[in-house]
C-alpha positions as CSV (number, residue, x, y, z in Angstrom):
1,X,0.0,0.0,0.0
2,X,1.1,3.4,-1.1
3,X,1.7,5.8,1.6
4,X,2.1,9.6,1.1
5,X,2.9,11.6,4.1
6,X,3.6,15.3,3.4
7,X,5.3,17.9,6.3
8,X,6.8,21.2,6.8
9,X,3.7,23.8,6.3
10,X,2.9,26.3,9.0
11,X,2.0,30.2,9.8
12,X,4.4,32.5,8.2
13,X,4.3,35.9,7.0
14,X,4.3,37.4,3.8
15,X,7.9,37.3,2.6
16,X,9.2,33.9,4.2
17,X,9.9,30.8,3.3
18,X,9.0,27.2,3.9
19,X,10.4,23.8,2.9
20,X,7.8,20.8,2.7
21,X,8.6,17.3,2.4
22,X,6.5,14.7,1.1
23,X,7.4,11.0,2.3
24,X,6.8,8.1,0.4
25,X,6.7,4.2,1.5
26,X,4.9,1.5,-0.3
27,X,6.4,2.1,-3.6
28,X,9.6,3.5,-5.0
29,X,9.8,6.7,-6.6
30,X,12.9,7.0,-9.2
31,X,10.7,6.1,-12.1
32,X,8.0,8.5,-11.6
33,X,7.6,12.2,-12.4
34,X,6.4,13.6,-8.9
35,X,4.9,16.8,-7.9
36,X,3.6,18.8,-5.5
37,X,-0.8,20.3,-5.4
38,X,-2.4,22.3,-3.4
39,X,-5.3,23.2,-2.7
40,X,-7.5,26.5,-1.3
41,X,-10.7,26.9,0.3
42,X,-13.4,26.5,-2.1
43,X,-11.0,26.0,-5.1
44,X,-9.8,22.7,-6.7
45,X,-7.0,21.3,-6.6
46,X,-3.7,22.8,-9.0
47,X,-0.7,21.1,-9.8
48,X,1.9,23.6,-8.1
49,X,5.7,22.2,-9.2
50,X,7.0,18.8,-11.1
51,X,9.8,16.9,-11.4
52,X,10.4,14.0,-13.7
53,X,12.2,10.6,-12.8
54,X,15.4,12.6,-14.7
55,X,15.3,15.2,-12.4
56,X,13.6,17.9,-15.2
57,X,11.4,20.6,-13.7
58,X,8.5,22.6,-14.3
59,X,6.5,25.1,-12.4
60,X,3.0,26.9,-12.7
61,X,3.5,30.3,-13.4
62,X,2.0,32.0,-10.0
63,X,5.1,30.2,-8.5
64,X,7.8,30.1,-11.1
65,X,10.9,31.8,-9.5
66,X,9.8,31.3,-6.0
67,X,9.3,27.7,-5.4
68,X,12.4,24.9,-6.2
69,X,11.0,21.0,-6.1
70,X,13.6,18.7,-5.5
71,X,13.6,15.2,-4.6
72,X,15.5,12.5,-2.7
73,X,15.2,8.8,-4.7
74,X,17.0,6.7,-1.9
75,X,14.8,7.9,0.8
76,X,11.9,8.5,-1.1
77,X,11.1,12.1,-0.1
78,X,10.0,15.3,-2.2
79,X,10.5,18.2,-1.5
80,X,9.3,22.1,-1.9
81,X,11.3,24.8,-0.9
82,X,9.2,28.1,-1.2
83,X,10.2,31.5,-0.9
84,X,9.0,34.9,-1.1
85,X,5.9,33.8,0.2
86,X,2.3,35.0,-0.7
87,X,-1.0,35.4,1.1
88,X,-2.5,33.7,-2.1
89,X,-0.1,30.7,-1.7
90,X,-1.9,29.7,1.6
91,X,-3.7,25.9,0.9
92,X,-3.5,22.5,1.6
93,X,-0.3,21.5,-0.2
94,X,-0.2,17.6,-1.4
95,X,2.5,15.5,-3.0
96,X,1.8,13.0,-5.5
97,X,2.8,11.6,-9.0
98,X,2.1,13.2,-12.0
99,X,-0.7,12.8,-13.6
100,X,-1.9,11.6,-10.1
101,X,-4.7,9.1,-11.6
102,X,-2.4,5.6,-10.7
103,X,-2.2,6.6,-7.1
104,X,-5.3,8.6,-6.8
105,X,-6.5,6.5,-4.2
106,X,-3.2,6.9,-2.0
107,X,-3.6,11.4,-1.5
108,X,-2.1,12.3,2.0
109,X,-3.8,14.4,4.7
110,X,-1.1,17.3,3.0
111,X,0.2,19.7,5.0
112,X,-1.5,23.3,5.8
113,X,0.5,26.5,4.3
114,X,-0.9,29.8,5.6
115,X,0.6,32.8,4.9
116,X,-0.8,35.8,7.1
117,X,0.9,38.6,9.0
C-alpha cells in the first residue's frame, strides 16, 4: 500500500519561506515524475511544481521563480522549498505523481501552508 505523508507547512508571513517534504513508503519513486498540489478553500486542486524521474522541472507560473522542487530517490522524499511567500499561496499543499490518476487512491492528509501577518 502506497503511503504519502507530506510535512513542513505552517503560519508564516508574507515574505518567508517554507520547505515541505513529502514522504513516500509502499512504492519506490525513481521512475516516476512527482509533484507537489495544493489546494485552497473553495478551489480545486492545481498542480503547483514537477519533477520528472530525470530530475527535469517545471512550475505553474504563479510560482515560477519562487518555489524549487527537489527530490531524494534513496529515501523516497520530495521536497518544496518556497520562498517569497504570498498570502494567495496559503492551501493545503499535497505530493503526489504526476498525472496523479495511478495513485489517486493513495492522496495524503497534506500539509497546511498559511501565509498571514
Amino acid at each position: 500500500q502506497v503511503q504519502l505523508v507530506e510535512s513542513g507547512g505552517g503560519l508564516v508571513q508574507p515574505g518567508g519561506s517554507l520547505r515541505l517534504s513529502c514522504a513516500v513508503s509502499g512504492s519506490i519513486i525513481s521512475i516516476y515524475a512527482m509533484g507537489w498540489y495544493r489546494q485552497a478553500p473553495g478551489k480545486q486542486r492545481e498542480l503547483v511544481a514537477t519533477i520528472t524521474s530525470s530530475r527535469h522541472t517545471n512550475y505553474a507560473d504563479f510560482v515560477k521563480g519562487r518555489f524549487t522542487i527537489s527530490r531524494d530517490n534513496a529515501k523516497r522524499t520530495v521536497y518544496l522549498q518556497m520562498n517569497s511567500l504570498k498570502p494567495e499561496d496559503t492551501a493545503v499543499y499535497s505530493c503526489n505523481r504526476v498525472p496523479s490518476n495511478p495513485w489517486d487512491d493513495y492522496w495524503g492528509q497534506g500539509t497546511q501552508v498559511t501565509v498571514s501577518s
